[in-house]
Backbone as a ProteinNet text record, in pm:
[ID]
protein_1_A
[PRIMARY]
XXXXXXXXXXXXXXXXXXXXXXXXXXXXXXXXXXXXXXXXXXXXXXXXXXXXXXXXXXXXXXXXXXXXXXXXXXXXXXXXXXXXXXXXXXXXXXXXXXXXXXXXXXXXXXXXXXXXX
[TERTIARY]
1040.6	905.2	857.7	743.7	674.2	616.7	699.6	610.3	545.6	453.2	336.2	365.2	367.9	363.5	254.8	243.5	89.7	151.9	153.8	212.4	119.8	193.2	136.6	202.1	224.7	309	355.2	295.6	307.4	418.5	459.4	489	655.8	747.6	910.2	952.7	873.4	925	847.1	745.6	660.2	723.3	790.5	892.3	995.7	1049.5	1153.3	1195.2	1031.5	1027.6	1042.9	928.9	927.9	1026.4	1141.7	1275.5	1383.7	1351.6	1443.2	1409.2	1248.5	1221.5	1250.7	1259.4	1255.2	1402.7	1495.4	1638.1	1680.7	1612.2	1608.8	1575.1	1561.8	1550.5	1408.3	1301.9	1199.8	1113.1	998.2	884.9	798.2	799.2	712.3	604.8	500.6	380.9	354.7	320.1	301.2	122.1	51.7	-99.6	-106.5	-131	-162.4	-302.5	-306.2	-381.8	-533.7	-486.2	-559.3	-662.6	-591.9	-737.5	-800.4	-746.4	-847.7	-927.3	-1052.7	-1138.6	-1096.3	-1051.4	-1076.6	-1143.7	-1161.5	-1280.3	-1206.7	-1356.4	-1332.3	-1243	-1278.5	-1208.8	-1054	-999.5	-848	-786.1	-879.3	-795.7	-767.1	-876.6	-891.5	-760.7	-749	-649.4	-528.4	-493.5	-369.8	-325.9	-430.8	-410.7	-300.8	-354.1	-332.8	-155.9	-180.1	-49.8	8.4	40.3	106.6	142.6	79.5	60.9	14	-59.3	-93.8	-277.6	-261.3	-385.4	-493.5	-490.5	-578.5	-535.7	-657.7	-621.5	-598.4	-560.4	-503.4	-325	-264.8	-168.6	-110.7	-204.3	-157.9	-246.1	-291	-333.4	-227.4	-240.1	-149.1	-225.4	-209.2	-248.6	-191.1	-138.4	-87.5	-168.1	-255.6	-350.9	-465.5	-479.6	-574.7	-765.8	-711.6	-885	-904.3	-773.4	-795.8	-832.6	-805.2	-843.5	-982.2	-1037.9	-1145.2	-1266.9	-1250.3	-1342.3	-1338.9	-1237.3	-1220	-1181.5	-1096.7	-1102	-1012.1	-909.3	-885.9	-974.3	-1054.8	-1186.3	-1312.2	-1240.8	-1349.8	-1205.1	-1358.7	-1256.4	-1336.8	-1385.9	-1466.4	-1327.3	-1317.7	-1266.9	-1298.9	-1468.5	-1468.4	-1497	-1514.4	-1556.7	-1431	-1291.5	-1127.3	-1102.6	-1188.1	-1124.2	-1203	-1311.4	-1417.5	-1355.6	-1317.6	-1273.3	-1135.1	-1033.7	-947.3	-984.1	-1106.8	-1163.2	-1217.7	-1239.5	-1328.4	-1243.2	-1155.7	-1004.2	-868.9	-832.2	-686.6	-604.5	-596.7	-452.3	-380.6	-565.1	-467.5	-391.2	-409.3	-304.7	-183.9	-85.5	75.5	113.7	218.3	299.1	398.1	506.6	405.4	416.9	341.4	292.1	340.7	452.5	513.8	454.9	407.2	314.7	426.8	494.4	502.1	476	452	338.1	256.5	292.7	176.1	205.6	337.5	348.8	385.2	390.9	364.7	479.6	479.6	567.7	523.4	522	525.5	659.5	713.6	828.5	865.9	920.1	974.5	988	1129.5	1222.1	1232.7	1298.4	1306.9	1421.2	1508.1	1584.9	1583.8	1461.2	1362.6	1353.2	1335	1306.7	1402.9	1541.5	1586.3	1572.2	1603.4	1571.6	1449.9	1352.4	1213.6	1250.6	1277.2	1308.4	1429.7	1470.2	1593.1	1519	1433.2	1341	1304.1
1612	1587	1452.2	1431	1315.6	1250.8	1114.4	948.2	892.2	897.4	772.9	646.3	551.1	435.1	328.5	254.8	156.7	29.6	18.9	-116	-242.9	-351	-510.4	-560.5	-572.5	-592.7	-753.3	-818.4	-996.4	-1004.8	-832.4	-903.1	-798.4	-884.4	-879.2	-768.3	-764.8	-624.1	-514.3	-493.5	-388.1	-393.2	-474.1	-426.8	-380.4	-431.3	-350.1	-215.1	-135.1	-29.2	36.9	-3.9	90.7	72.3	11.4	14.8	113.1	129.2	188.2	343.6	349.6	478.3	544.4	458.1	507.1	538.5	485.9	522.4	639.8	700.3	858.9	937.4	998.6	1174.6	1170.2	1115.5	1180.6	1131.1	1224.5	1239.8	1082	978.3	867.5	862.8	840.8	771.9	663.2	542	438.5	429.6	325	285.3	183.1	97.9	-72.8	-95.9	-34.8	-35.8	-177.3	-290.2	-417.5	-387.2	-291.5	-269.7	-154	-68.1	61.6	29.7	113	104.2	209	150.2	238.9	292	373.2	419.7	407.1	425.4	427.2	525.1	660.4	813.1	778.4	710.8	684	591.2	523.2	423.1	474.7	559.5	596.9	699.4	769.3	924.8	844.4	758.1	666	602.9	546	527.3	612.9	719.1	830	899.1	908.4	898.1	835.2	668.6	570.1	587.3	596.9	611.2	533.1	432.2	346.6	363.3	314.3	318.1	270.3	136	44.9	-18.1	-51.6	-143.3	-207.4	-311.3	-432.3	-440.5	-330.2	-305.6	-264.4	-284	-212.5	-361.1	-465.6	-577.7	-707.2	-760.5	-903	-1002.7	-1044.1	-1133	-1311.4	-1291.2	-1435.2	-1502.3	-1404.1	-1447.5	-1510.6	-1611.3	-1700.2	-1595.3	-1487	-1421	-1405.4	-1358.7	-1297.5	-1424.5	-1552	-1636.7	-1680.6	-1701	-1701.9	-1619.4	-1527.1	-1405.9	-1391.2	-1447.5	-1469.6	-1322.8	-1223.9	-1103.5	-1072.2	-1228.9	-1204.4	-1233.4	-1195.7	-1193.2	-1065.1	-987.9	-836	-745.1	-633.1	-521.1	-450.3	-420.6	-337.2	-253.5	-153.3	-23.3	-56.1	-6.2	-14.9	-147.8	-221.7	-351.1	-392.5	-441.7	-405.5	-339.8	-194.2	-119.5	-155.1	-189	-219.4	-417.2	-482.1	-617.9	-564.9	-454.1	-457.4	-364.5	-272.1	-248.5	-330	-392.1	-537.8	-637.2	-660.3	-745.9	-710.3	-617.5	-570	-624	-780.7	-821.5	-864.1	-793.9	-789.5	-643.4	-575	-473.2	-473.1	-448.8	-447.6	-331.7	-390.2	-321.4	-319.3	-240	-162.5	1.5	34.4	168	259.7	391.7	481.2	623	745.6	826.4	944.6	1056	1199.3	1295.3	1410.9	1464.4	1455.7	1510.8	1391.9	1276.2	1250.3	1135.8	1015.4	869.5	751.5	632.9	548.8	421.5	314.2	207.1	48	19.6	0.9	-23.4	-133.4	-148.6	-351.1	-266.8	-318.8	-396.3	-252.7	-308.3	-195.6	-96.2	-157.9	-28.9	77.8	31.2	189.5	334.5	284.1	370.8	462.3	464.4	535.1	632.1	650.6	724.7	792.1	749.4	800.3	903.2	848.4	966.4	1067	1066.1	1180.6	1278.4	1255.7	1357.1	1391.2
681.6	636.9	692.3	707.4	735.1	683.3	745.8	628.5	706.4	637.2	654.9	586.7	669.9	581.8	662.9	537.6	549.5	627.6	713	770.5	818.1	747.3	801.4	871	1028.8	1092.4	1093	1053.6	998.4	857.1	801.6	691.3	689	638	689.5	596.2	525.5	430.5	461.2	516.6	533.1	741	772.3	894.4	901.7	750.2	697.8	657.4	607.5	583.2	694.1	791.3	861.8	942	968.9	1075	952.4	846.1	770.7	770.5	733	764.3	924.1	1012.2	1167.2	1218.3	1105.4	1167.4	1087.9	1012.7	926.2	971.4	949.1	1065.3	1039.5	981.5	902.8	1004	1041.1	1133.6	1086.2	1131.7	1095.9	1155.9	1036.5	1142.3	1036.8	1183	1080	1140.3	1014.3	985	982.8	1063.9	1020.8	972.8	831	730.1	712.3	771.6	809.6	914	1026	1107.6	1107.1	991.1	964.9	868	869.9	806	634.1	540.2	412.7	353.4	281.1	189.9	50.8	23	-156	-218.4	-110.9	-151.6	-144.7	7.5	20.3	-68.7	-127.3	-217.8	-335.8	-414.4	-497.3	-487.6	-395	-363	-341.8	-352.7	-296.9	-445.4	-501.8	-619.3	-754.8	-731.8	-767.8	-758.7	-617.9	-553.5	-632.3	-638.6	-658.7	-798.7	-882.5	-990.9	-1069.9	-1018.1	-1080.2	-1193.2	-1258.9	-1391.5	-1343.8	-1292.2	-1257.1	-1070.7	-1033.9	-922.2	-874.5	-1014.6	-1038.1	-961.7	-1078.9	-1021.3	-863.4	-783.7	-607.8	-559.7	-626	-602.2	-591.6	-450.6	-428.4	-495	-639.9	-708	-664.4	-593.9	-544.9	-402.1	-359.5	-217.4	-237.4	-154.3	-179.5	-185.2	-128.3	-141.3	-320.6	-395.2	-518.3	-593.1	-561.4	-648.1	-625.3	-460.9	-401.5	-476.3	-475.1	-515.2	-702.2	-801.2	-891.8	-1000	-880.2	-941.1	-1088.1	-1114.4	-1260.7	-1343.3	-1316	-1473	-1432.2	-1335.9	-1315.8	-1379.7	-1438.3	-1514.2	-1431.5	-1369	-1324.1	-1191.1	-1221.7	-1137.5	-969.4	-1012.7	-851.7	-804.9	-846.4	-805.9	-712.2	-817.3	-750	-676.5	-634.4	-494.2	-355.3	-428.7	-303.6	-296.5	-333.9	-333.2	-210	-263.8	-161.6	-12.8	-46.9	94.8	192.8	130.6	229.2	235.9	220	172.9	178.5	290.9	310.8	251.6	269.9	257.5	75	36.9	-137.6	-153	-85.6	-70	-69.7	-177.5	-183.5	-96	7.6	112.5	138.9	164.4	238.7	147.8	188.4	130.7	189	137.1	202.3	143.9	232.8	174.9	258.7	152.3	129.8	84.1	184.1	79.1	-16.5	-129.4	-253.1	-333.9	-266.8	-344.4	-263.3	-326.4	-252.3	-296.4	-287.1	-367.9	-237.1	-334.4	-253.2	-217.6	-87.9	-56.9	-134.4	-247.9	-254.1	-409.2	-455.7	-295.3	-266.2	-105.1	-11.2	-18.8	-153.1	-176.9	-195	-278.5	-325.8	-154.8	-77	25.9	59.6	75.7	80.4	-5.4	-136.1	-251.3	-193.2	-156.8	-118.9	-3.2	68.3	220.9	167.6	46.6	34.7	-69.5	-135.4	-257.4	-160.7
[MASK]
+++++++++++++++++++++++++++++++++++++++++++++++++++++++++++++++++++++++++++++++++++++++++++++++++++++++++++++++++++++

């Protein structure tokens, strides 16, 4: 089966994934997610995936944009998805996508487990 994963090629764990996923038998395609354009629909459908409630949670709360923009004090849904559409790099990565389901690589132990379901 084939993974997709969301890759930031600047960042040592989201290089990690994808050299872990690439030495597995499994059909890879990787996305360097920073220079595609997102939509509201993929975040939202990714969301989902992930399992996450809110968008908080798939949010890098430690980057200087999230403090910039002051997004710990928005509750607002879409406000948070459209903050990380216009704002890649609050995106937690890297992002590994099978069939319908997803996980944030980290730690990257998790991945194996992922490529064997």
């Amino acid at each position: 089966m084939k993974i997709t994963i969301w890759h930031n090629p600047r960042c040592s764990k989201s290089r990690e994934a994808v050299n872990t996923v690439e030495e597995s038998t499994c059909e890879t395609e990787v996305v360097k997610y920073l220079d595609e354009q997102l939509t509201k629909e993929t975040m939202t459908k990714m969301m989902k995936m992930l399992g996450f409630k809110s968008a908080r949670e798939w949010m890098r709360t430690g980057e200087a944009v999230y403090k910039e923009l002051d997004l710990k004090n928005v509750t607002d849904e879409d406000t948070l998805i459209e903050a990380m559409i216009q704002n890649p790099k609050l995106i937690q990565r890297p992002v590994l996508i099978k069939g319908n389901k997803a996980i944030i690589g980290r730690p990257a132990e998790t991945i194996p487990a992922f490529i064997k379901e």
